[in-house]
MARDOGU-949292 format. One record per residue (C-alpha): residue number from 0; residue in one letter; x negated, y, z. Coordinates in steps of 0.5 Angstrom, whole numbers, plus 2048, in hexadecimal, padded with zeros to 3 digits. Layout:
N
[NUM; 'a'; [X; Y; Z]]
...
# end
This chain:
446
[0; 'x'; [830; 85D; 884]]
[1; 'x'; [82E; 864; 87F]]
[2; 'x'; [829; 867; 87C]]
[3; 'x'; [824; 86D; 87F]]
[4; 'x'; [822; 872; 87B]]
[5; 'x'; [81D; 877; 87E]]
[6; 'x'; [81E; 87D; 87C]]
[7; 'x'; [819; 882; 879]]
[8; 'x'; [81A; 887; 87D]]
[9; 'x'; [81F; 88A; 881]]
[10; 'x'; [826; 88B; 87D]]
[11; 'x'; [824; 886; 878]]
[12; 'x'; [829; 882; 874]]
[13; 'x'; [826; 87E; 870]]
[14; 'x'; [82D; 87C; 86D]]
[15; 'x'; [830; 883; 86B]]
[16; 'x'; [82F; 881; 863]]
[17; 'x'; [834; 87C; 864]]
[18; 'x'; [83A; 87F; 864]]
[19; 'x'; [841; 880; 862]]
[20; 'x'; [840; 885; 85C]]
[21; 'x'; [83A; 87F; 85B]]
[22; 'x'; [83F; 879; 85B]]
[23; 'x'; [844; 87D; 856]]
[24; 'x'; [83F; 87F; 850]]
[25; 'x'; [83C; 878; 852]]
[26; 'x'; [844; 875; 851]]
[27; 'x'; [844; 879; 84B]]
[28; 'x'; [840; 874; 848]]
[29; 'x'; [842; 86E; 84A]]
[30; 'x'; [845; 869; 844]]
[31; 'x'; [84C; 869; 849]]
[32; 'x'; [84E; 86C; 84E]]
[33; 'x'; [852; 866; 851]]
[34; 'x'; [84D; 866; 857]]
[35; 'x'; [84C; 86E; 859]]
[36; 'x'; [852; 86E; 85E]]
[37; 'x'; [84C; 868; 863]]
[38; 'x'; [847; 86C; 860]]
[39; 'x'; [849; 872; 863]]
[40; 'x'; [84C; 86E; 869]]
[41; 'x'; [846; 86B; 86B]]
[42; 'x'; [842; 873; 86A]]
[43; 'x'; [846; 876; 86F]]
[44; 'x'; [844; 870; 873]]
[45; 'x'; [83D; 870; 872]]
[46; 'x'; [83D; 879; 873]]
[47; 'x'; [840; 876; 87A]]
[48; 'x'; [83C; 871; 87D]]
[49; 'x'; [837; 873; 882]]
[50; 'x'; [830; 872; 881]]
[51; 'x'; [82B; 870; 886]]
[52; 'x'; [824; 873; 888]]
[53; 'x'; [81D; 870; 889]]
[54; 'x'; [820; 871; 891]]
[55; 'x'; [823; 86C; 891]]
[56; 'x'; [81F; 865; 893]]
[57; 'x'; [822; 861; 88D]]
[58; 'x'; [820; 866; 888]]
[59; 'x'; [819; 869; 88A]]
[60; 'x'; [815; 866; 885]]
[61; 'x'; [81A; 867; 87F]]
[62; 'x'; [816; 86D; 87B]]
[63; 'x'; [81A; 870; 874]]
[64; 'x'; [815; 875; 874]]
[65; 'x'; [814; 873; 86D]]
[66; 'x'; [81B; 873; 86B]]
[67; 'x'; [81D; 879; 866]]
[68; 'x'; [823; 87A; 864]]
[69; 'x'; [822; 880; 861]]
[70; 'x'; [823; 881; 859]]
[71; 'x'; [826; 87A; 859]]
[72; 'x'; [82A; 878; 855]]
[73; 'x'; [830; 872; 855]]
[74; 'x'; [830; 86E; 850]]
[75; 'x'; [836; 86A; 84C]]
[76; 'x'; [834; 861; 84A]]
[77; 'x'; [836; 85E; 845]]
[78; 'x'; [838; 856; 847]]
[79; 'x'; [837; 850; 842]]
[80; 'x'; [83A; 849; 842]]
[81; 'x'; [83F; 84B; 846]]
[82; 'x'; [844; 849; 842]]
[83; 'x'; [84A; 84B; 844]]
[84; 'x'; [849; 848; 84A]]
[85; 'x'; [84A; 841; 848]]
[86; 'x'; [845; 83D; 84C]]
[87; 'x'; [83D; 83F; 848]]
[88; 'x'; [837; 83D; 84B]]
[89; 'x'; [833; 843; 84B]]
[90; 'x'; [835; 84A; 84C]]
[91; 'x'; [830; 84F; 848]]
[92; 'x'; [82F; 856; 84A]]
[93; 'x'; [82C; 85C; 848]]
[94; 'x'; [82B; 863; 846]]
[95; 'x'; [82A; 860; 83F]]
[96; 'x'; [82D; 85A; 83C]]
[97; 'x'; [828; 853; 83E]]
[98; 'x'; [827; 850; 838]]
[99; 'x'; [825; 84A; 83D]]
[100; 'x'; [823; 847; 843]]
[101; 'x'; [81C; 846; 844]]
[102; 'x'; [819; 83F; 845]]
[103; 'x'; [816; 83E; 84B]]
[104; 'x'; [81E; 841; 84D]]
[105; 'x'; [821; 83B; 84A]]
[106; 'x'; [824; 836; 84F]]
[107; 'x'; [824; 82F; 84E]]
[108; 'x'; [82A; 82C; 84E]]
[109; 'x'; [82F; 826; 84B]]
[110; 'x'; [835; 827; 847]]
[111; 'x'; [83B; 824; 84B]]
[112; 'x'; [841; 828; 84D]]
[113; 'x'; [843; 82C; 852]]
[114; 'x'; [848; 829; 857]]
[115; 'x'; [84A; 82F; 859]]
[116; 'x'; [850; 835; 857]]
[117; 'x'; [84B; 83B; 856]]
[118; 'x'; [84A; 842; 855]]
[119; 'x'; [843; 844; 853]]
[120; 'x'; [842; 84B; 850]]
[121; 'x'; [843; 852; 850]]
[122; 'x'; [846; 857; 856]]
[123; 'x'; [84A; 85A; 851]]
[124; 'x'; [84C; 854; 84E]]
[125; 'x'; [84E; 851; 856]]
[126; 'x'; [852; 858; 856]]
[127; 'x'; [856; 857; 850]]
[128; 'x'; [857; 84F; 851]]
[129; 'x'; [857; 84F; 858]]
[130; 'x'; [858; 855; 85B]]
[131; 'x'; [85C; 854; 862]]
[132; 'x'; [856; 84F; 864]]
[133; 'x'; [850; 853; 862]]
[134; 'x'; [853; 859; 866]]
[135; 'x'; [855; 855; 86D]]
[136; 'x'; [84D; 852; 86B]]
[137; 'x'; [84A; 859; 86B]]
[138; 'x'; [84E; 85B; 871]]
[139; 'x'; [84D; 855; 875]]
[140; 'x'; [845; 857; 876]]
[141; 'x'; [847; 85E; 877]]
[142; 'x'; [84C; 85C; 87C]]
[143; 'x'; [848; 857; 880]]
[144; 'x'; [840; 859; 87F]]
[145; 'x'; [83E; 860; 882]]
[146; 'x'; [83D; 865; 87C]]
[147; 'x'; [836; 866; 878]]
[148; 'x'; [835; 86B; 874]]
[149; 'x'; [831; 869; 86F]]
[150; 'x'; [835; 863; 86D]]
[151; 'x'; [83B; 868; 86D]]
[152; 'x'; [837; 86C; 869]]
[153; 'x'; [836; 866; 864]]
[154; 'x'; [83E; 865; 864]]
[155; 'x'; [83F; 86D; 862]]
[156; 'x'; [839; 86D; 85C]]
[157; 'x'; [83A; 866; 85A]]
[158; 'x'; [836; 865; 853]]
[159; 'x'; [839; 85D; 853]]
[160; 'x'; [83C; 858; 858]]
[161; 'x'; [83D; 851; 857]]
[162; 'x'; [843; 84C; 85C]]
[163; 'x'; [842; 845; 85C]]
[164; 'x'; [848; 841; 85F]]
[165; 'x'; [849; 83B; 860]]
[166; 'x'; [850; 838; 862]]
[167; 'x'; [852; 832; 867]]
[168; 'x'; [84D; 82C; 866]]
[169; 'x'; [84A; 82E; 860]]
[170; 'x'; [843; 82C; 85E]]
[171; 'x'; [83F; 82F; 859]]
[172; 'x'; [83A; 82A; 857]]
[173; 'x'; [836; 82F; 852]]
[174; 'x'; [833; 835; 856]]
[175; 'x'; [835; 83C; 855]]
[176; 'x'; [830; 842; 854]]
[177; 'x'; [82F; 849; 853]]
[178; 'x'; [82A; 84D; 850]]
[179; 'x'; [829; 854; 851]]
[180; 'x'; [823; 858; 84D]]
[181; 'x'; [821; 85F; 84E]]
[182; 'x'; [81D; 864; 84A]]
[183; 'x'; [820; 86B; 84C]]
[184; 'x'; [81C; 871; 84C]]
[185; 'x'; [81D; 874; 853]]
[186; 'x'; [824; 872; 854]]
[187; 'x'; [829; 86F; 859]]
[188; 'x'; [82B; 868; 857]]
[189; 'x'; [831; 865; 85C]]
[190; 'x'; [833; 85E; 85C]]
[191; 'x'; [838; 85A; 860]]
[192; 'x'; [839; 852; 860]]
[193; 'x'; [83E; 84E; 864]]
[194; 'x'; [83F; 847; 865]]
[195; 'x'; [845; 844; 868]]
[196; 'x'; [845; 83C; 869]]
[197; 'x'; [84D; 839; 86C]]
[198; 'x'; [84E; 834; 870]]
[199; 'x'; [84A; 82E; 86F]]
[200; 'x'; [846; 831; 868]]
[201; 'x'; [83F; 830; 865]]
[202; 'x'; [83A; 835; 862]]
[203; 'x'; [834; 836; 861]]
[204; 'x'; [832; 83E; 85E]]
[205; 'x'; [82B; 841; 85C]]
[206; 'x'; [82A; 848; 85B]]
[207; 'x'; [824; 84B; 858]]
[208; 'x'; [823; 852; 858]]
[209; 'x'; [81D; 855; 854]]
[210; 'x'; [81A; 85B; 852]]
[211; 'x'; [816; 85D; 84D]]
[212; 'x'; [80F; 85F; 84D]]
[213; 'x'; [811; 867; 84B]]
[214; 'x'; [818; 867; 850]]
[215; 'x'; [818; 86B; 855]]
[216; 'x'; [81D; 86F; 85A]]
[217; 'x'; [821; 86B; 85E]]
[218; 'x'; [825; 865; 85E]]
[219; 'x'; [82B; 864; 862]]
[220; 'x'; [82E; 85E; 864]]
[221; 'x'; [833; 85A; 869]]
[222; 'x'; [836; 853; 868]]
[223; 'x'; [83B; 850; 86D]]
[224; 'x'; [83C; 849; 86E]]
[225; 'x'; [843; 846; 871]]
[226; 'x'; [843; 83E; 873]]
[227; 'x'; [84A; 83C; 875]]
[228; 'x'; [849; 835; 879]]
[229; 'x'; [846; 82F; 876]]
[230; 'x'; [843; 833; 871]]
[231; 'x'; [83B; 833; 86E]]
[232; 'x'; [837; 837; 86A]]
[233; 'x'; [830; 838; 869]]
[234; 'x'; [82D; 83E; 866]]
[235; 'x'; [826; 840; 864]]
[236; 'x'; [825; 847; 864]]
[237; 'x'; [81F; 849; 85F]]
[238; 'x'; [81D; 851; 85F]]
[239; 'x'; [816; 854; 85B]]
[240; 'x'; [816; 85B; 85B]]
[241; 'x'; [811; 860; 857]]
[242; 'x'; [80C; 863; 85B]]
[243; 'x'; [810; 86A; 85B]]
[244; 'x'; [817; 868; 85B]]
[245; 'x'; [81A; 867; 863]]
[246; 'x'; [81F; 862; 864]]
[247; 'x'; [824; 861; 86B]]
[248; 'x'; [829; 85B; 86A]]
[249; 'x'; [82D; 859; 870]]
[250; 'x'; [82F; 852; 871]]
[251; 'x'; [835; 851; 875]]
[252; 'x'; [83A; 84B; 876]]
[253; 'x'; [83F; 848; 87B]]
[254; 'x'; [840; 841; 87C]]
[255; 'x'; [846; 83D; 87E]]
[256; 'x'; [846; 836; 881]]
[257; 'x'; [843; 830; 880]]
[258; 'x'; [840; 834; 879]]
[259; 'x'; [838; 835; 877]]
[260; 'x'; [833; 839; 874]]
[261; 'x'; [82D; 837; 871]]
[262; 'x'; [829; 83F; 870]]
[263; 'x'; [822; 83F; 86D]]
[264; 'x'; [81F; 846; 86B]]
[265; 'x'; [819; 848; 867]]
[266; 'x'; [817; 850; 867]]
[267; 'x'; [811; 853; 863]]
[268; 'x'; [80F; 85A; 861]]
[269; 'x'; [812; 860; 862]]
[270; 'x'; [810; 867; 865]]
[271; 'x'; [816; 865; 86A]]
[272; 'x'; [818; 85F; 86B]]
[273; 'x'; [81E; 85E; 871]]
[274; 'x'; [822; 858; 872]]
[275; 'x'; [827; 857; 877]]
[276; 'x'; [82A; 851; 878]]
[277; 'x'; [830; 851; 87D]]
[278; 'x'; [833; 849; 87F]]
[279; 'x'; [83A; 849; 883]]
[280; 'x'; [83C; 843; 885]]
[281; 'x'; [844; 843; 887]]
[282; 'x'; [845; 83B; 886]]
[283; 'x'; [843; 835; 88A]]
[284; 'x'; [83D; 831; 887]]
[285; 'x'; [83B; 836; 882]]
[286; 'x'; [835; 835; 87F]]
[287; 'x'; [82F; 83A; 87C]]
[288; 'x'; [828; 839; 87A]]
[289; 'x'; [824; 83F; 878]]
[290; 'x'; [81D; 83E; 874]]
[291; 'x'; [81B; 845; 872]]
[292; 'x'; [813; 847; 86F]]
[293; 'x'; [810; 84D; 86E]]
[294; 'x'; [80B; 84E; 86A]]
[295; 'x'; [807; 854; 86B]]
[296; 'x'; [801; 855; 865]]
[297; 'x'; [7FF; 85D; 865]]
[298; 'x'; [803; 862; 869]]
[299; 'x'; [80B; 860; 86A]]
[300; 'x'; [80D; 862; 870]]
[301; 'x'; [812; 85C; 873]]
[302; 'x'; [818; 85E; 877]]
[303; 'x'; [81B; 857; 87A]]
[304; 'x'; [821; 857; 87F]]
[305; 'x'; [825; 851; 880]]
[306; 'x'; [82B; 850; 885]]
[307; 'x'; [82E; 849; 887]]
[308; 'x'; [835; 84A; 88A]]
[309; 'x'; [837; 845; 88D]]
[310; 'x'; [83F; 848; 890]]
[311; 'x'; [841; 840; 891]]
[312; 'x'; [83E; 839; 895]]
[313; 'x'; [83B; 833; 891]]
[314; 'x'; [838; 837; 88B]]
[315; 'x'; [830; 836; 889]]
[316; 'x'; [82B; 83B; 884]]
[317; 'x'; [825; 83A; 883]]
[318; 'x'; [821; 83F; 881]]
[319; 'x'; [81A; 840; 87D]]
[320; 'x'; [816; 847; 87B]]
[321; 'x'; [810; 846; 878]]
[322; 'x'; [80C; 84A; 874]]
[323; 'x'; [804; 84C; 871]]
[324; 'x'; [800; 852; 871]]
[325; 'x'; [7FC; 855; 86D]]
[326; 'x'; [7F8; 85C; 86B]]
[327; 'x'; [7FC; 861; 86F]]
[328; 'x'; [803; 85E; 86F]]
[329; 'x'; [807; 85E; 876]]
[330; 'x'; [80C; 85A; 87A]]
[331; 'x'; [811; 85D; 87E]]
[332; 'x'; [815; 857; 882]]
[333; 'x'; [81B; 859; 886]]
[334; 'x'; [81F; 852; 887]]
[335; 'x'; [825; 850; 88D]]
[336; 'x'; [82A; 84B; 88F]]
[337; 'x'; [830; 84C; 892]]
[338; 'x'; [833; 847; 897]]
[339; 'x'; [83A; 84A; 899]]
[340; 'x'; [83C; 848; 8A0]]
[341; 'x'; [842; 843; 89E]]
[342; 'x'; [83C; 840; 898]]
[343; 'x'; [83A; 839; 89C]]
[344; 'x'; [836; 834; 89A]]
[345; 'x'; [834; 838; 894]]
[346; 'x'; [82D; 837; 891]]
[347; 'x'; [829; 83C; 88E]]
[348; 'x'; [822; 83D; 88C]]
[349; 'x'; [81D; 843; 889]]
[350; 'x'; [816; 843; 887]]
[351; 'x'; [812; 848; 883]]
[352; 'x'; [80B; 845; 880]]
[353; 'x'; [805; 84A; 87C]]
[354; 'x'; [800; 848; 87A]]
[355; 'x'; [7FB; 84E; 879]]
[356; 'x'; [7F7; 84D; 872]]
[357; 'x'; [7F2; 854; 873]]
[358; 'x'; [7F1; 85A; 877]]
[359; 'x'; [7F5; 860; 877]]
[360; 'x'; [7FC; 85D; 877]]
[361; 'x'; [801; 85E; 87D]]
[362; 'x'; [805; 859; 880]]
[363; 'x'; [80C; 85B; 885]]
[364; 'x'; [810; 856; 887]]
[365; 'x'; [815; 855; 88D]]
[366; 'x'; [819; 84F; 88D]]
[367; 'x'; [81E; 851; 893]]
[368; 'x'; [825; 84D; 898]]
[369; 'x'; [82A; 84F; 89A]]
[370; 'x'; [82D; 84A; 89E]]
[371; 'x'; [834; 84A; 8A2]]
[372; 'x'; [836; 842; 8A3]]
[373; 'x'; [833; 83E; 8A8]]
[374; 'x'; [833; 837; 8A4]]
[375; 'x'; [82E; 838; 89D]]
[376; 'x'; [828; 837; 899]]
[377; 'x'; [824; 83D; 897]]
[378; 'x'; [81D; 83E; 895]]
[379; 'x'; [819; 843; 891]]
[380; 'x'; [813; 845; 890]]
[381; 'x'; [80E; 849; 88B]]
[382; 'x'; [806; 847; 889]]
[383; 'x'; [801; 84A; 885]]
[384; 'x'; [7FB; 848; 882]]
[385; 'x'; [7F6; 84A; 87F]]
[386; 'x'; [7F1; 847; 879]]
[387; 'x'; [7EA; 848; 87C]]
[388; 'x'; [7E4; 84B; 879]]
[389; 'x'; [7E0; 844; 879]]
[390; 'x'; [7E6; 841; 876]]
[391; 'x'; [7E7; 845; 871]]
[392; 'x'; [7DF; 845; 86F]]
[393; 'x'; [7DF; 83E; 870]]
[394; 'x'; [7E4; 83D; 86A]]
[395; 'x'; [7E1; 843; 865]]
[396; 'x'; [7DA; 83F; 866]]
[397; 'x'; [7DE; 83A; 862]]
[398; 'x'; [7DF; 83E; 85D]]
[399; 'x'; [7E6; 83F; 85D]]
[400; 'x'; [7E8; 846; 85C]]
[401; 'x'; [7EB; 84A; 862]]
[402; 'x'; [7F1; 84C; 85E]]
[403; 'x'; [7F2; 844; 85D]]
[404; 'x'; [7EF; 843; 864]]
[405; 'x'; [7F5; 847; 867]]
[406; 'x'; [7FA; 844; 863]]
[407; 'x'; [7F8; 83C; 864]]
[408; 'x'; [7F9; 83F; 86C]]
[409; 'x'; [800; 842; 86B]]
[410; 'x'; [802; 83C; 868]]
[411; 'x'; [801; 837; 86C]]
[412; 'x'; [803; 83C; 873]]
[413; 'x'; [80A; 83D; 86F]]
[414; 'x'; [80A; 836; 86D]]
[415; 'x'; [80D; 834; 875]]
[416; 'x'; [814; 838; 872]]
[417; 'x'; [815; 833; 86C]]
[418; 'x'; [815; 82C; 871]]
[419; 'x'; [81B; 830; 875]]
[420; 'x'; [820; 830; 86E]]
[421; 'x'; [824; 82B; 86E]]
[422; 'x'; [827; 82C; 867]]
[423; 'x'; [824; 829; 862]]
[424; 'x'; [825; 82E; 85C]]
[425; 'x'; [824; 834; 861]]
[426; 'x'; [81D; 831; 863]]
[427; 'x'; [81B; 830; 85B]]
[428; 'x'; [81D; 837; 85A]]
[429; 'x'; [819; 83A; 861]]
[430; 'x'; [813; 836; 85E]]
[431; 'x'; [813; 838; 857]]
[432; 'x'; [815; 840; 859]]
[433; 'x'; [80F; 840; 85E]]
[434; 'x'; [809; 83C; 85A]]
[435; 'x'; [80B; 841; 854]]
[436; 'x'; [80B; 847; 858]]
[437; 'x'; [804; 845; 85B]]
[438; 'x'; [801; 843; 855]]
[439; 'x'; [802; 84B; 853]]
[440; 'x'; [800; 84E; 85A]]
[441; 'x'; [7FD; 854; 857]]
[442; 'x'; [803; 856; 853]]
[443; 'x'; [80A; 859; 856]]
[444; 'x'; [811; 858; 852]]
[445; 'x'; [812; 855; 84B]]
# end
């Protein structure tokens, strides 16, 4: 799966400001140089990839019409808590230095201690402490996924990076979380994580990105996420954006035998907000569960696409996208699985849910199969509905607000993604991070 793009106009390429004199004036300030020889890599690689057109059947929805990378510029982040890459529990980044984390971003967790060799901190630090095994990493997704040149693009530019590694059966028993805050003005910020859990490991991660309510430009981000057999991790991913500050995050993660990945995601604001999340399934008996929310509260503009690979037999995702619309905000859903010929017995399920909170909004959505194996399970599906006039006046009649009105209703529509978390502390952390996000509807960033 990549990213369509549609042109403005006939010759257009809304990539040209990213170049290599850009990269050169943009290494130049960079606090070291240990990562420019993957940064130029992955440029090259990025200006090579093909880009697809609104032609194709995947990508018809895909709109960036509204993505101008013109007069932007890439901007560096500073890390906190890294520590040197000893184990910290949370990595904080910035344009500017974050004093501290916000409450309502704060997990509950205990104190007891990891059961685990870790490596949790900055890709800088991974280069210099580890730099054989954060490179065959890195080349491992260029290597066995099809080229993105967004995500390429974020590895070129890259603000701040975070690796999280957990060896052979180890357990982390307090989570990990990143926390990424922008406030720029009129600037390109990249971010890139990557997850790699051994052979039998636990872990459990949150990554909340969040913007300011002044922020605007483009925020670019890629995580990649490799489970060895046997392996488990579970992931919260939170991202609320500005209203003028567009977002693409591409998701992609490869999953061996017998290994687990519990996903849940929840996207908010944005003048463009794309999420691409790609599955690969190259192990028997892996296992996804994929619970995604949007909320759509003015005029965001929702790309979604999810590809659920299963190139091997025995393997199950299951996977959920819902979302709520208001003011004149749209949807664009465009989600596939694939069952390749020799992937027997696989089981796989897709639906999409709107619901539809006044008139105005725009809602796409096509789920899609393609089926090679004779022996399998596979549903998908999409529905939209639409709060009707009399429900919406017999609501009001009671004399709650029609702010209030569509919130409760958004609440209790999303509320069906939190049953399906299995994690305790990622239910928690769900829970807390949408009731705030509802309580403050009409205000976008922090």
């Amino acid at each position: 799966m990549a990213v369509a793009v549609k042109a403005r106009g006939r010759n257009t390429d809304i990539f040209a400001p990213f170049n290599a004199a850009a990269l050169t004036a943009f290494v130049k300030l960079a606090s070291s140089d240990i990562l420019t020889p993957w940064r130029k890599g992955s440029l090259a690689r990025s200006l090579a990839a093909a880009m697809p057109t609104n032609k194709d059947e995947d990508f018809k929805y895909v709109n960036f019409r509204l993505l101008d990378f013109s007069g932007l510029k890439p901007e560096h982040f500073q890390i906190v808590g890294n520590d040197n890459g000893i184990p910290a529990t949370v990595q904080m980044i910035g344009s500017k230095k974050i004093a501290k984390l916000p409450e309502r971003l704060t997990l509950t967790t205990g104190n007891a201690p990891d059961h685990a060799n870790v490596f949790f901190g900055s890709f800088e630090d991974a280069t210099m402490m580890l730099p054989e095994e954060l490179a065959a990493n890195l080349d491992f997704f260029n290597s066995y996924f099809p080229p993105r040149k967004f995500a390429l693009l974020a590895h070129a530019f890259l603000s701040q990076g975070v690796y999280l590694h957990v060896y052979r059966n180890g357990s982390l028993e307090t989570p990990r979380q990143i926390y990424t805050l922008t406030s720029g003005n009129k600037t390109m910020t990249s971010l890139a994580g990557m997850v790699v859990l051994e052979e039998s490991a636990r872990a459990e991660l949150v990554w909340d990105a969040i913007a300011t309510v002044t922020a605007n430009g483009f925020q670019n981000s890629a995580l990649d996420i490799v489970l060895k057999p046997g392996s488990k991790l579970s992931l919260l991913l939170n991202q609320e954006y500005a209203e003028q500050l567009s977002n693409v995050m591409t998701l992609r993660a490869y999953l061996e035998k017998d290994s687990e990945l519990e996903l849940v995601t929840l996207n908010s604001g944005g003048k463009l907000n794309q999420m691409e999340i790609d599955l690969r399934f190259a192990g028997e008996r892996s296992k996804a569960t994929v619970s995604s929310i949007y909320v759509g509260r003015t005029a965001e503009n929702f790309n979604l696409l999810t590809h659920q690979d299963h190139r091997i037999g025995h393997c199950k995702s299951d996977l959920l996208y819902i979302g709520t619309l208001a003011g004149t905000s749209k949807s664009n859903y465009l989600g596939k699985i694939t069952i390749a010929p020799r992937a027997q017995r696989s089981d796989a399920y897709q639906k999409n849910r709107n619901l539809v909170l006044n008139k105005g909004v725009s809602v796409n959505s096509s789920p899609k199969l393609e089926i090679g194996a004779n022996d399998v399970r596979c549903t998908h599906g999409s529905t939209t509905a639409r709060i009707s006039d009399l429900e919406m006046f017999y609501l009001r009649s009671r004399g709650i607000d029609k702010t209030t009105v569509k919130m409760l209703l958004a609440d209790g529509f999303l509320g069906q993604a939190a049953e399906r978390v299995q994690s305790a502390i990622l239910k928690q952390a769900y829970e807390q991070r949408l009731s705030a996000l509802l309580s403050n509807w009409d205000k976008h960033g922090t």
